[in-house]
mmCIF file of the N, C-alpha and C atoms, coordinates in Angstrom:
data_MODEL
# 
_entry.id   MODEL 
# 
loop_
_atom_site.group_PDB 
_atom_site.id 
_atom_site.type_symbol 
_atom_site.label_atom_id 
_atom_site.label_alt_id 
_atom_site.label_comp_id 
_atom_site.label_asym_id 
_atom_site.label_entity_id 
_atom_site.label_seq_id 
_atom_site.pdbx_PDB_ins_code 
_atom_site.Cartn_x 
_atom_site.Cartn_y 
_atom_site.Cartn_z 
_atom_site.occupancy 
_atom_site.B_iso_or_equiv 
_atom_site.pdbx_formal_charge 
_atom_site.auth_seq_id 
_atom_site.auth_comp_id 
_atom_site.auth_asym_id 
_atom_site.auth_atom_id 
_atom_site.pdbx_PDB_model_num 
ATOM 1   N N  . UNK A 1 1  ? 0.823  -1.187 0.000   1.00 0.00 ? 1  UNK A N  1 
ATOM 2   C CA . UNK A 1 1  ? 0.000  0.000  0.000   1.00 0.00 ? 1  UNK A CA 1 
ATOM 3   C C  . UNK A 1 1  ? 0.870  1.255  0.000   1.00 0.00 ? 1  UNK A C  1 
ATOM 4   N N  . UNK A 1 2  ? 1.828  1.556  0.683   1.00 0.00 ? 2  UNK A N  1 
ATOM 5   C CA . UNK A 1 2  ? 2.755  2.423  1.024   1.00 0.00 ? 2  UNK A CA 1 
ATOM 6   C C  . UNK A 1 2  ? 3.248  2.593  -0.512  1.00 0.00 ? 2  UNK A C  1 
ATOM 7   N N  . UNK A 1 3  ? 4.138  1.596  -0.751  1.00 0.00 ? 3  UNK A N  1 
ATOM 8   C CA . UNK A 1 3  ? 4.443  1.919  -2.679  1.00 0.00 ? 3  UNK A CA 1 
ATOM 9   C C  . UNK A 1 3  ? 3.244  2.161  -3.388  1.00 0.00 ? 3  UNK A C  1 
ATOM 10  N N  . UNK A 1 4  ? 2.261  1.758  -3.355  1.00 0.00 ? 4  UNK A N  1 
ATOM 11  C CA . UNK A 1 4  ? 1.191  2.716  -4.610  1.00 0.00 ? 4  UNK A CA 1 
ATOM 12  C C  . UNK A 1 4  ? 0.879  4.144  -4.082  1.00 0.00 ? 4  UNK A C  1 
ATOM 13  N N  . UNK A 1 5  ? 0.875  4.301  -2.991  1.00 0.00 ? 5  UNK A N  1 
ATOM 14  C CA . UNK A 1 5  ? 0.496  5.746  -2.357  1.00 0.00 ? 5  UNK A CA 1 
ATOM 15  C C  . UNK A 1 5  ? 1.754  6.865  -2.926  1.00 0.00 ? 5  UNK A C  1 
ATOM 16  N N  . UNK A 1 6  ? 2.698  6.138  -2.518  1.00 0.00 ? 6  UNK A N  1 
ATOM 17  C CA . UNK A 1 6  ? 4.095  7.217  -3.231  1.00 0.00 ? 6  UNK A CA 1 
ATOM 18  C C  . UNK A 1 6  ? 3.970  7.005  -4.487  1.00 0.00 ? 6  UNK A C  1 
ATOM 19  N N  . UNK A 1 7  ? 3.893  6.153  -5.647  1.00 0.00 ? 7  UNK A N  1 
ATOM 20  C CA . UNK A 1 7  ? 3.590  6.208  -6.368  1.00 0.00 ? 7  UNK A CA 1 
ATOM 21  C C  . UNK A 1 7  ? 2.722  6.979  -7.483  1.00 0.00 ? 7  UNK A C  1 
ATOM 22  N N  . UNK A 1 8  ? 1.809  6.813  -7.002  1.00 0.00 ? 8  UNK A N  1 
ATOM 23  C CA . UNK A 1 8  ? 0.636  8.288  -6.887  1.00 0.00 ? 8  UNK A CA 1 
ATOM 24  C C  . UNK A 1 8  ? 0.916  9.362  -6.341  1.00 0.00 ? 8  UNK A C  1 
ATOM 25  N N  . UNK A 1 9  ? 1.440  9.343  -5.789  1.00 0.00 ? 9  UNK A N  1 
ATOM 26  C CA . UNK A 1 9  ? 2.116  10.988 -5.287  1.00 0.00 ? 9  UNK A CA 1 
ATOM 27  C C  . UNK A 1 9  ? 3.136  11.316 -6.709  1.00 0.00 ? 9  UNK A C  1 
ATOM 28  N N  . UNK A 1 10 ? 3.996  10.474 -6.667  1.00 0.00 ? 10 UNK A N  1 
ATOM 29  C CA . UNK A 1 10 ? 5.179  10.619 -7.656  1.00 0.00 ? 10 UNK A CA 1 
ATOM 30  C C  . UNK A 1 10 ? 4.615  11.316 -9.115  1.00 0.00 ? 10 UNK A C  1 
ATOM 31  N N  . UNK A 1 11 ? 3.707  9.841  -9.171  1.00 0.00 ? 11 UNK A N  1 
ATOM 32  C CA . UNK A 1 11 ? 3.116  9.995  -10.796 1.00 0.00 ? 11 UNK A CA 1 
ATOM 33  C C  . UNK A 1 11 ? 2.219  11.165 -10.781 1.00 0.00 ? 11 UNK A C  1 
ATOM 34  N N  . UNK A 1 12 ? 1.587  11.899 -9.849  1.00 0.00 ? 12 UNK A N  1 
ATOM 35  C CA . UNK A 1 12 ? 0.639  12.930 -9.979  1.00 0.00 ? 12 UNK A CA 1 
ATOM 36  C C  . UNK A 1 12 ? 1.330  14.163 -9.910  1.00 0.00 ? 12 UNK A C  1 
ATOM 37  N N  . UNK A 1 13 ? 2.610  14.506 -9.478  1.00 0.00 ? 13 UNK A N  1 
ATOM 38  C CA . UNK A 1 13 ? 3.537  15.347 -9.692  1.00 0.00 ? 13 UNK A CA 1 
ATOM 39  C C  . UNK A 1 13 ? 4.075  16.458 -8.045  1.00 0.00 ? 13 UNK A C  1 
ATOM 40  N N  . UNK A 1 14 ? 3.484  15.600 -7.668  1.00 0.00 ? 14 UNK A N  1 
ATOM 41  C CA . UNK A 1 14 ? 3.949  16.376 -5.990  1.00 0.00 ? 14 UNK A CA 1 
ATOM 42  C C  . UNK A 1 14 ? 5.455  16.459 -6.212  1.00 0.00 ? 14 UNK A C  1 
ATOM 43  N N  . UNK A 1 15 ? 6.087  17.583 -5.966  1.00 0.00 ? 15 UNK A N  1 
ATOM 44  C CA . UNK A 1 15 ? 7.873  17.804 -5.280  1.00 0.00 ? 15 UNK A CA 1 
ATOM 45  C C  . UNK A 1 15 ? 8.211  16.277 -4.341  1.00 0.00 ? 15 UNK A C  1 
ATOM 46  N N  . UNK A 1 16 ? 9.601  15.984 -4.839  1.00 0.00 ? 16 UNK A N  1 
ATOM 47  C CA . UNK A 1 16 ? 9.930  14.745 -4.191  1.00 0.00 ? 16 UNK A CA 1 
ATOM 48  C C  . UNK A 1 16 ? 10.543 14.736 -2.741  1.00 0.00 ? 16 UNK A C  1 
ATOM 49  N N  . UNK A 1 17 ? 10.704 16.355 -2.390  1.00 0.00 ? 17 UNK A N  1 
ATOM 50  C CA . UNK A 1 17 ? 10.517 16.547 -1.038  1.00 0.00 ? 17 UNK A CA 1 
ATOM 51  C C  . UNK A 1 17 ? 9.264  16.287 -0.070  1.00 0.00 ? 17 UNK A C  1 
ATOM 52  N N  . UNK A 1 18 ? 8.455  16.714 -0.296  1.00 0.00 ? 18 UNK A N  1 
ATOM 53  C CA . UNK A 1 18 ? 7.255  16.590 0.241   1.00 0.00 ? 18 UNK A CA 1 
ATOM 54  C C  . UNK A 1 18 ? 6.766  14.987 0.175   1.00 0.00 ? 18 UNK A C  1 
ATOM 55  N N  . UNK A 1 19 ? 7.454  14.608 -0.638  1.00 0.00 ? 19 UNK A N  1 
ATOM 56  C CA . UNK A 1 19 ? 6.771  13.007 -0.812  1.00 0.00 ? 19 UNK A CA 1 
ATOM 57  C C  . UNK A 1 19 ? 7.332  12.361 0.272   1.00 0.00 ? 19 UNK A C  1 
ATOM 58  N N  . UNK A 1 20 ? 9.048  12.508 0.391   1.00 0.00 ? 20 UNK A N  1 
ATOM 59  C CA . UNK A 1 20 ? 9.742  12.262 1.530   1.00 0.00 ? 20 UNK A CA 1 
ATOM 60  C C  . UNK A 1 20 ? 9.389  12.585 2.927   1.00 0.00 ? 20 UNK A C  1 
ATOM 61  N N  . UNK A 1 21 ? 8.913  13.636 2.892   1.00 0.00 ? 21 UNK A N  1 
ATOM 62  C CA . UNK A 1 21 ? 8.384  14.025 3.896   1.00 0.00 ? 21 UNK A CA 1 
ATOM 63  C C  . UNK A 1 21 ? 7.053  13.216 4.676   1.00 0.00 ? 21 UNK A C  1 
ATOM 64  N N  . UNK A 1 22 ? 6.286  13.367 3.410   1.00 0.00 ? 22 UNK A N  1 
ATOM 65  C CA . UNK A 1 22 ? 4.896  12.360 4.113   1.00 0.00 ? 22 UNK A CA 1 
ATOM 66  C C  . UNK A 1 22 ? 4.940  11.335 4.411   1.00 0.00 ? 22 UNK A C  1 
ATOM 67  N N  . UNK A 1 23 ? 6.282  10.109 3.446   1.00 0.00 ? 23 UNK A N  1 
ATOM 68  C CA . UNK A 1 23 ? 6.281  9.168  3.429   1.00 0.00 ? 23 UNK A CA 1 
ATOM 69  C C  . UNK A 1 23 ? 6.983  8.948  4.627   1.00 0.00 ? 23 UNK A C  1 
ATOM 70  N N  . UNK A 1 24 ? 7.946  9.653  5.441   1.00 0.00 ? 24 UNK A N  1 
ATOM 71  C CA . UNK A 1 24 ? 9.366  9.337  6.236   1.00 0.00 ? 24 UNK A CA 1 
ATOM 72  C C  . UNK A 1 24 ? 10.146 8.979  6.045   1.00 0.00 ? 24 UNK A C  1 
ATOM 73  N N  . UNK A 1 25 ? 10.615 9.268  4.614   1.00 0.00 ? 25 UNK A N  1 
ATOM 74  C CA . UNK A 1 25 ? 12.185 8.961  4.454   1.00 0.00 ? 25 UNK A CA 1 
ATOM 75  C C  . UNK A 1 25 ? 12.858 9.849  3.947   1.00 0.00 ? 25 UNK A C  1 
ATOM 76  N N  . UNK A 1 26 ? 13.448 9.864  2.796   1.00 0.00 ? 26 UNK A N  1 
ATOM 77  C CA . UNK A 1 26 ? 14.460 10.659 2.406   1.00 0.00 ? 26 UNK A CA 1 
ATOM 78  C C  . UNK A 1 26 ? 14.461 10.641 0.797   1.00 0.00 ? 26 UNK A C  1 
ATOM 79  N N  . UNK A 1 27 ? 14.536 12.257 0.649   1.00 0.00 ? 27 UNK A N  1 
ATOM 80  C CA . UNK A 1 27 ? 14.559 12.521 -1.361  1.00 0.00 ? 27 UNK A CA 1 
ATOM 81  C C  . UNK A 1 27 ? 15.243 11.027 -1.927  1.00 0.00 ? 27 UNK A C  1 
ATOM 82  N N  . UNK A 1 28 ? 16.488 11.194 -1.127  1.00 0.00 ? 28 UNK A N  1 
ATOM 83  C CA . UNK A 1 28 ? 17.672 10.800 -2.146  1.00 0.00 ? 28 UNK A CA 1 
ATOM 84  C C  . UNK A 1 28 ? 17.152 8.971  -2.173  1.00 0.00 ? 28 UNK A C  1 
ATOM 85  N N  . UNK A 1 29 ? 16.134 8.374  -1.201  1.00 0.00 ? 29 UNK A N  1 
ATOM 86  C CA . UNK A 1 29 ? 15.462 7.439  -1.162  1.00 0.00 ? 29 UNK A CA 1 
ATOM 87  C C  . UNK A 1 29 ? 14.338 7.460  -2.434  1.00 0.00 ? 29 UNK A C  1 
ATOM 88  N N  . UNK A 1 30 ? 13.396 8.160  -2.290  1.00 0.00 ? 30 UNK A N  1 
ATOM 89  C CA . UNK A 1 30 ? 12.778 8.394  -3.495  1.00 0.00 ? 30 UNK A CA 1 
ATOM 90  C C  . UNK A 1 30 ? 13.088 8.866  -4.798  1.00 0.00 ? 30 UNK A C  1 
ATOM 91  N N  . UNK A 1 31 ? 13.978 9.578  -4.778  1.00 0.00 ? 31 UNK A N  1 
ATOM 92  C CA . UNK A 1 31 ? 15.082 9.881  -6.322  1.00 0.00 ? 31 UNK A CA 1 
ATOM 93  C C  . UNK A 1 31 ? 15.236 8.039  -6.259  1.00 0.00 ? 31 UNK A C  1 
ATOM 94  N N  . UNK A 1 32 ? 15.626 7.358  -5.630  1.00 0.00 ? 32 UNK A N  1 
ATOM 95  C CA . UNK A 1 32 ? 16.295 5.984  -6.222  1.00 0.00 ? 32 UNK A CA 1 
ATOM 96  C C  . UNK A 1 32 ? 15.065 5.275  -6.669  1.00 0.00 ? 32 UNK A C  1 
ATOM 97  N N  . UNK A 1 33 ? 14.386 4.844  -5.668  1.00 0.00 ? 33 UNK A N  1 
ATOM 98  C CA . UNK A 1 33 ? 13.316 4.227  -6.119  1.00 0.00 ? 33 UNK A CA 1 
ATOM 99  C C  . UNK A 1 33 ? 12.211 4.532  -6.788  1.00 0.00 ? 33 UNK A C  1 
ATOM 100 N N  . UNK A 1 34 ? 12.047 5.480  -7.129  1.00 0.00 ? 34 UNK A N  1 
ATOM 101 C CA . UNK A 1 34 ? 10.901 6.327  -8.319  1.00 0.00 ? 34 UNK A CA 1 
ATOM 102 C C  . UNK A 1 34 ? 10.847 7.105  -8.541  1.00 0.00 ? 34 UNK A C  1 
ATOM 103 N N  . UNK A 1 35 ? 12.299 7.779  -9.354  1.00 0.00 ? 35 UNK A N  1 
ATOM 104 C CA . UNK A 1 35 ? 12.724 8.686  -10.058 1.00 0.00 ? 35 UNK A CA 1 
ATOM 105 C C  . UNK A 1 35 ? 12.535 8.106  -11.300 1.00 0.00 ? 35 UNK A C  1 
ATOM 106 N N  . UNK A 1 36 ? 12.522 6.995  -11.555 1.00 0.00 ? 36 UNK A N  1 
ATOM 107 C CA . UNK A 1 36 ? 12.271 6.738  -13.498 1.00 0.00 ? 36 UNK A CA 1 
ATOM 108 C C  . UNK A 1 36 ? 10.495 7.162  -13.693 1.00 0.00 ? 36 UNK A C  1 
ATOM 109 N N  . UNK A 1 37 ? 10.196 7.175  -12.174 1.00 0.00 ? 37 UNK A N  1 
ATOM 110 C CA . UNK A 1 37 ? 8.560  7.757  -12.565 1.00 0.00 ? 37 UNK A CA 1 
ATOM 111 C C  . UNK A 1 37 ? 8.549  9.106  -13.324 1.00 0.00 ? 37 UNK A C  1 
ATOM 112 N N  . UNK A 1 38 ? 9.202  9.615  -12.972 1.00 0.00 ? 38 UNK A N  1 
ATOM 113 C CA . UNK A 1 38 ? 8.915  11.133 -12.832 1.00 0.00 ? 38 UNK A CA 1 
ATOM 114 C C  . UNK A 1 38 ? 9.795  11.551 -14.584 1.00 0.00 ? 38 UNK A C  1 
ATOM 115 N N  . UNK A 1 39 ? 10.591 10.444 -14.958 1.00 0.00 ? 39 UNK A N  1 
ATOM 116 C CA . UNK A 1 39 ? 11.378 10.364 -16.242 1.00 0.00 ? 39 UNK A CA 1 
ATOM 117 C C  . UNK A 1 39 ? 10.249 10.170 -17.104 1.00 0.00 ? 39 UNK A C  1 
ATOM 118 N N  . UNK A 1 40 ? 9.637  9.510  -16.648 1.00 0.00 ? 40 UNK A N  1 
ATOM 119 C CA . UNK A 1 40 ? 8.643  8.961  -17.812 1.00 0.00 ? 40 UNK A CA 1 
ATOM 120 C C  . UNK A 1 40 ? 7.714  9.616  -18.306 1.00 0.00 ? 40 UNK A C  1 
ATOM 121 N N  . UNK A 1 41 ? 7.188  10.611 -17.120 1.00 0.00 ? 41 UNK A N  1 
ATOM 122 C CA . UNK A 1 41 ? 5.816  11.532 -17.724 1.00 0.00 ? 41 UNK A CA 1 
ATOM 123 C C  . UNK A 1 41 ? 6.465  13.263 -17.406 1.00 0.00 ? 41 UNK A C  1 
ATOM 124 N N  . UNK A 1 42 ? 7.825  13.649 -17.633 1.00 0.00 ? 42 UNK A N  1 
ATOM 125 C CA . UNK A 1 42 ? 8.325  14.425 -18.141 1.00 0.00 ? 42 UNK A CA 1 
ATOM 126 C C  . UNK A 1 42 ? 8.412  14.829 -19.702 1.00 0.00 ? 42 UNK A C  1 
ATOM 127 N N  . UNK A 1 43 ? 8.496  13.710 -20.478 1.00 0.00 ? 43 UNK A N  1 
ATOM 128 C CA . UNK A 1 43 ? 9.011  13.879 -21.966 1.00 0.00 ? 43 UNK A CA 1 
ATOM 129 C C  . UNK A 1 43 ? 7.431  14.737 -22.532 1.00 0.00 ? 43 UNK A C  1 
ATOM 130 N N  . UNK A 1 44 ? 5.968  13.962 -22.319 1.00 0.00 ? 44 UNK A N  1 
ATOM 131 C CA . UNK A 1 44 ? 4.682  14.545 -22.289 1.00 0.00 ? 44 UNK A CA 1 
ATOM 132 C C  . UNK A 1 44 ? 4.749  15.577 -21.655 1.00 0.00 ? 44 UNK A C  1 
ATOM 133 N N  . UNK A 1 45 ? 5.240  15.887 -20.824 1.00 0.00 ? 45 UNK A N  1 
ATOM 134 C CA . UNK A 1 45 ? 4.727  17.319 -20.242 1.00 0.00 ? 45 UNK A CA 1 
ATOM 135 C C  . UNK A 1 45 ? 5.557  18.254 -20.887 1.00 0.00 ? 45 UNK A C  1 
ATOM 136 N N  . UNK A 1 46 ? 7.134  17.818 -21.258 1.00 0.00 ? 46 UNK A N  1 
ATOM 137 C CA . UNK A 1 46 ? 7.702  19.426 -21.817 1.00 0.00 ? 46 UNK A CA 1 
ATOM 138 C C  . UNK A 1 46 ? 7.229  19.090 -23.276 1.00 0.00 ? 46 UNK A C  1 
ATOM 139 N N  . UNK A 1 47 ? 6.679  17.790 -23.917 1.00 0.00 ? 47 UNK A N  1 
ATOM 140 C CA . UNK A 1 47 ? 5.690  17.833 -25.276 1.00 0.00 ? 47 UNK A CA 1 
ATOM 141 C C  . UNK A 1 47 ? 4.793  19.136 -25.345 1.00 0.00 ? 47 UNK A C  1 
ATOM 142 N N  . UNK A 1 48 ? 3.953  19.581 -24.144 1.00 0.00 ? 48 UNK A N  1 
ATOM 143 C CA . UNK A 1 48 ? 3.069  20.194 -24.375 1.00 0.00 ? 48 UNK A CA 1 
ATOM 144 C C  . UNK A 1 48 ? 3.310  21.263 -24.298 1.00 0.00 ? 48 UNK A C  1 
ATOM 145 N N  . UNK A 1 49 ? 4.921  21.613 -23.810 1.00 0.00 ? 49 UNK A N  1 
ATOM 146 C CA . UNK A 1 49 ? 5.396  23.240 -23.409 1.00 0.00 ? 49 UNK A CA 1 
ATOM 147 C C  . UNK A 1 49 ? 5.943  23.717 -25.176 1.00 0.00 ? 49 UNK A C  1 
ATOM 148 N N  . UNK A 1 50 ? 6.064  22.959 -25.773 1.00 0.00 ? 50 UNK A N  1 
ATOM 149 C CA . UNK A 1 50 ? 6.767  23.053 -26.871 1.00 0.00 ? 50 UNK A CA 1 
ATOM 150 C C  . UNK A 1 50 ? 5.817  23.671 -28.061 1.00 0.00 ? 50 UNK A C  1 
ATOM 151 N N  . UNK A 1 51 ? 6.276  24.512 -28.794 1.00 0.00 ? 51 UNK A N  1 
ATOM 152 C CA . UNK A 1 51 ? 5.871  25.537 -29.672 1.00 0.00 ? 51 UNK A CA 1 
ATOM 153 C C  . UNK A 1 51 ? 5.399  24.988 -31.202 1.00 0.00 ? 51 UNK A C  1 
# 
């Protein structure tokens, strides 16, 4: 439960501080373990910044 909740945090775009925070651990914990989240629905989002 704990991994889909960060998960959903991750994937919905909360700061990975705050995720750390709610969750109790540490960025550099969540940079490791679901930072390819945040890789993945970056490329779509600067898609849509693009001219």
């Amino acid at each position: 439960m704990r991994h889909s909740v960060i998960t959903d945090l991750v994937t919905g775009g909360l700061d990975l501080l705050t995720v750390a925070l709610l969750s109790g651990t540490s960025v550099a914990m969540i940079e490791r373990h679901y930072g390819h989240l945040r890789a993945e629905h970056a490329a779509p989002a600067l898609a849509t910044l693009a001219l």
